[in-house]
C-alpha positions as MATLAB code, in Angstrom:
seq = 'XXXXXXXXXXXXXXXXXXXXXXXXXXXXXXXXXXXXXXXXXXXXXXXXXXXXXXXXXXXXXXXXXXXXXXXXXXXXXXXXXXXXXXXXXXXXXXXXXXXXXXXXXXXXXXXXX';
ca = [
     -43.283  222.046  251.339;
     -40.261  221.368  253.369;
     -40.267  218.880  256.334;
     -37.113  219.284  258.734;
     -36.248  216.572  260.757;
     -33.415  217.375  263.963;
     -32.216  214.868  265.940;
     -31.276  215.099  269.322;
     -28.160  214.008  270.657;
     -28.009  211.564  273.858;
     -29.303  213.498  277.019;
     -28.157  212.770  280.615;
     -30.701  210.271  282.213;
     -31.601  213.107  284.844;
     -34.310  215.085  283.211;
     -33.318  218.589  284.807;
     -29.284  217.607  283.193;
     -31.372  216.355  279.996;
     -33.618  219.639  279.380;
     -30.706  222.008  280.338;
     -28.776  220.386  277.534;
     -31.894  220.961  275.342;
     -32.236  224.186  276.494;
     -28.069  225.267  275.484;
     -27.634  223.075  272.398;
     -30.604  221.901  270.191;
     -33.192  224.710  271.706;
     -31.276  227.537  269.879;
     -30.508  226.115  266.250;
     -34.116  225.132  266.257;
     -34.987  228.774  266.780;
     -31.842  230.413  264.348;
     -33.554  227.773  261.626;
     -36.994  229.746  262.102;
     -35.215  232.746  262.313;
     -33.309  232.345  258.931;
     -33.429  228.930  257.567;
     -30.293  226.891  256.764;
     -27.743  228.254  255.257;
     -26.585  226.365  251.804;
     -29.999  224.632  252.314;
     -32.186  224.236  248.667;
     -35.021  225.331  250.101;
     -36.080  228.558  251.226;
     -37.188  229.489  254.610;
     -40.621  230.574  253.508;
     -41.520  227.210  252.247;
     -40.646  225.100  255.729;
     -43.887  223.447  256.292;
     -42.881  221.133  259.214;
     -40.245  221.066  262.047;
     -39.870  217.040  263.877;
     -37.811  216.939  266.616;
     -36.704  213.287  267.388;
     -35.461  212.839  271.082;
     -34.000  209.423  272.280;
     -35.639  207.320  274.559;
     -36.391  208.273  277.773;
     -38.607  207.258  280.799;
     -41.515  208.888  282.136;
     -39.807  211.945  284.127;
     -38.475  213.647  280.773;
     -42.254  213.871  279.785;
     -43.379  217.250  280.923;
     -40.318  219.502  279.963;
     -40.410  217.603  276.612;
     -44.057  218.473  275.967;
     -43.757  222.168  277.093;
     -40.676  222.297  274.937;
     -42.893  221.073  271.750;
     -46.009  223.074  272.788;
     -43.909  226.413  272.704;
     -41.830  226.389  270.192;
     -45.336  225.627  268.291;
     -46.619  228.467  269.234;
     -43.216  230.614  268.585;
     -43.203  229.070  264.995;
     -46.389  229.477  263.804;
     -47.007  229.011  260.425;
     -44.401  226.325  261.073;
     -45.944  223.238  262.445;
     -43.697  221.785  265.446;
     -43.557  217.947  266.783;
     -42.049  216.071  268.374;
     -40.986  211.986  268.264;
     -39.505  210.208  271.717;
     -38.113  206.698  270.932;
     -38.921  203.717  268.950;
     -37.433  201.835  266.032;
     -36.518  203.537  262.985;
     -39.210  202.294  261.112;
     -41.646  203.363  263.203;
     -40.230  206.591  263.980;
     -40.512  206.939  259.921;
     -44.140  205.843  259.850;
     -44.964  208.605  262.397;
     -42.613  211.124  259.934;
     -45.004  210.088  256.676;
     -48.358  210.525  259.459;
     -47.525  214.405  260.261;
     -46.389  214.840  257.067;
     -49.705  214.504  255.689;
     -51.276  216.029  258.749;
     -51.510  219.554  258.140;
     -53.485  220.141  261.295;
     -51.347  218.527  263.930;
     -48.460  220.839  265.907;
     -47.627  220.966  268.942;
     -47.518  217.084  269.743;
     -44.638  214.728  271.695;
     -45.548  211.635  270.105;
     -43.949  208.732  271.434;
     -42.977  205.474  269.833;
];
């Protein structure tokens, strides 16, 4: 199975600025990968197990456009599990990586660190 990891680029501190930019960059490359995988990519589109999207740190107003962002492209994705990371180290945005990578059952989740 294939577990993509996309990073999100620095948002504007002003969550309404920060989801918009979502919304016009990252938001539709997430959906063209479901649509048709990557092209040049090894794997095929059919074996994508797991989608983690890691946004920066943020405070608590980015919350609730981040977790309806998550939450729906679940549901759009579907076999495709969907998550989400906000923040933390690098090592313990990894150790997060390896826990929904061997959590089958989990989509749909901002987990921050």
């Amino acid at each position: 199975m294939v577990h993509l990891q996309i990073a999100v680029p620095g948002l504007p501190d002003d969550p309404l600025d920060a989801a918009q930019d979502f919304y016009k960059s990252t938001l539709p490359t997430i959906r063209d990968i479901l649509a048709e995988g990557l092209p040049d990519a090894p794997w095929k589109l059919e074996d994508l197990d797991l989608i983690i999207i890691r946004f920066p740190h943020a405070d608590h107003a980015h919350l609730a456009w981040r977790i309806a962002v998550v939450q729906e492209l679940a549901r759009e994705a579907v076999p495709v599990r969907v998550n989400a990371i906000a923040g933390g180290s690098e090592t313990a945005a990894e150790e997060v990586v390896a826990l929904l990578s061997d959590a089958p059952g989990i989509t749909g989740q901002l987990l921050t660190v």
